[in-house]
C-alpha positions as CSV (number, residue, x, y, z in Angstrom):
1,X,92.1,94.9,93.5
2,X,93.5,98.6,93.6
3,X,94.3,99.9,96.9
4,X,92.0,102.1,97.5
5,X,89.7,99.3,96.8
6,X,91.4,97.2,99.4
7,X,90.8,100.3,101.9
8,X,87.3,100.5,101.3
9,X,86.5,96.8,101.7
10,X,88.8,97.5,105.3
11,X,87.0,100.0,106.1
12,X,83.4,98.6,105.6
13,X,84.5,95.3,107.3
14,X,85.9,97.2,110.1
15,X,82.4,99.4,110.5
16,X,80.5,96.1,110.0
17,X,77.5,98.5,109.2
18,X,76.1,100.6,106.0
19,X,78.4,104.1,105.6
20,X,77.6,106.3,103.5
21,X,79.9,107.4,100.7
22,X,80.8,110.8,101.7
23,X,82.4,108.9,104.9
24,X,84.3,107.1,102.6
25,X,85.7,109.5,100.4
26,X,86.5,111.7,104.3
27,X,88.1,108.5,106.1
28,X,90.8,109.0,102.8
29,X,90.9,112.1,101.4
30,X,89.2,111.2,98.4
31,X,87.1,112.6,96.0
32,X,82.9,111.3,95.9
33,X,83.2,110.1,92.1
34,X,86.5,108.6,92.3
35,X,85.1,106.7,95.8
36,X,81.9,105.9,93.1
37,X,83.9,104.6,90.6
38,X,85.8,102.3,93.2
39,X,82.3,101.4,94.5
40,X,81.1,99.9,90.9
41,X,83.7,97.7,90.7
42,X,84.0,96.6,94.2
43,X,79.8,95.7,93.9
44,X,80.8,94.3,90.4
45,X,82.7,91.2,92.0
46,X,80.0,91.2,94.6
47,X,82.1,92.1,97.5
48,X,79.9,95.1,98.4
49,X,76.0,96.4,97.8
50,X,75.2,99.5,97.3
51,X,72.0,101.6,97.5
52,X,71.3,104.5,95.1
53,X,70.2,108.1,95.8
54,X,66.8,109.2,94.5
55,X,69.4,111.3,92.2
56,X,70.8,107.7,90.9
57,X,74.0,107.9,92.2
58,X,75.4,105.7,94.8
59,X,74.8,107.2,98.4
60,X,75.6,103.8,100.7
61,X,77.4,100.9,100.9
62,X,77.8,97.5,103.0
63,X,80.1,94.7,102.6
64,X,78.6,91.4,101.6
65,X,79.2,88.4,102.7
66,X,81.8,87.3,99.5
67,X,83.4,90.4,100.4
68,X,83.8,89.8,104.1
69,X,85.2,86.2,103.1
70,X,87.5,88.1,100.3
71,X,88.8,90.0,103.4
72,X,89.1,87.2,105.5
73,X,91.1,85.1,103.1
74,X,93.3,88.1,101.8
75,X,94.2,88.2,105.5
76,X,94.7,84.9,106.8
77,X,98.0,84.1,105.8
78,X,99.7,85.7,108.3
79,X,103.5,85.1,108.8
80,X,106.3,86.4,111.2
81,X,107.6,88.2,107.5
82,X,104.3,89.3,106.5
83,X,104.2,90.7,109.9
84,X,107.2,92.3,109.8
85,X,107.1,93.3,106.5
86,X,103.7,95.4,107.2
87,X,105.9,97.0,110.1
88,X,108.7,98.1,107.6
89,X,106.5,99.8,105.4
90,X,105.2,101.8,108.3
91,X,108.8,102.8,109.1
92,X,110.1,104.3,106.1
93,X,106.2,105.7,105.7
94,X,107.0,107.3,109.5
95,X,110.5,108.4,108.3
96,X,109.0,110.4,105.6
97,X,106.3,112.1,107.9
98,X,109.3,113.4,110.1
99,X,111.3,114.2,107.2
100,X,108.6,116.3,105.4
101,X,107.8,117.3,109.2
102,X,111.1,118.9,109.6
103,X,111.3,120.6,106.0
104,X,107.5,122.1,106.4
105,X,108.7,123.8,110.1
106,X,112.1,125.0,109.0
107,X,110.4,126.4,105.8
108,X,106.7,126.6,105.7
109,X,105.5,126.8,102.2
110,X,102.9,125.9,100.8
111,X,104.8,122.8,99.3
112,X,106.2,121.4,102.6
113,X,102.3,122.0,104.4
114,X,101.1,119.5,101.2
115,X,103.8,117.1,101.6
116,X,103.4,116.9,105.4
117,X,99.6,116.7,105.2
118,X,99.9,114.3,102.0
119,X,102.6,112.1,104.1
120,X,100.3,111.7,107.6
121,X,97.3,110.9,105.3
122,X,99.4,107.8,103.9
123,X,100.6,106.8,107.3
124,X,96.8,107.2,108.7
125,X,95.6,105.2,106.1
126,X,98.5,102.5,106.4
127,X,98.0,102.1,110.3
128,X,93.7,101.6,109.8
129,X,95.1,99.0,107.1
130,X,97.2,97.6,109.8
131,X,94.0,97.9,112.2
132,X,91.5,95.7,109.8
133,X,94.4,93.3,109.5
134,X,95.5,92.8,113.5
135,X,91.5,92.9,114.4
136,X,90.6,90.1,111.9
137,X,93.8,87.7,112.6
138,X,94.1,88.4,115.8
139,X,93.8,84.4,116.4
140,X,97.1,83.8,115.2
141,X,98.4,84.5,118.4
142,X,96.8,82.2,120.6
């Protein structure tokens, strides 16, 4: 599974509820057919279903149960490393937001604004990751 895969099925778990693609392709800055194409193979392994459009295309999804199990197994193994490790990653994501911060406010071009925005919308979409994860496993602390 892709990572933008991996997002979706967070993100539909998380909303525990239909959402409709366009959400989807919003929540990360993605594209409707690329969030499609992701959506086909996610309701190919029966982790998702999907409803059509009168158009054909796909409008909705909602995980499945497989899919919720998928998550819930993908996520269980939850270790003080894994734990940290998912904190790392955030880090040196965070140090590139305030590096590409700094560059787009000392010299705003065009460039440095795309590398800022493109830099938040990684660390936005690492810390709903992070989100799904703690709310599922939350558990492993008691």
């Amino acid at each position: 599974m892709n990572h933008l895969q991996k997002q979706i099925l967070f993100f539909l778990e998380e909303c525990n509820r239909e959402r409709c693609v366009s959400k989807i392709a919003e929540k990360y800055d993605k594209n409707l057919e690329v969030v499609r194409a992701e959506l086909v193979i996610l309701a190919d392994m029966n982790l998702i279903s999907i409803k059509k459009s009168t158009t054909g295309k796909i409008s909705k999804a909602t995980i499945s149960p497989k899919g919720k199990r998928c998550f819930r197994e993908a996520t269980a193994i939850v270790t003080k490393g894994s734990v940290q490790g998912q904190i790392n990653e955030l880090k040196q994501k965070l140090s590139a937001l305030e590096a590409s911060f700094i560059r787009a406010k000392e010299n705003p071009t065009g460039e440095n604004k795309q590398s800022l925005l493109d830099n938040a919308n990684t660390v936005q979409s690492m810390a709903y990751g992070l989100n799904s994860f703690f709310k599922v496993r939350m558990d492993i602390f008691k």
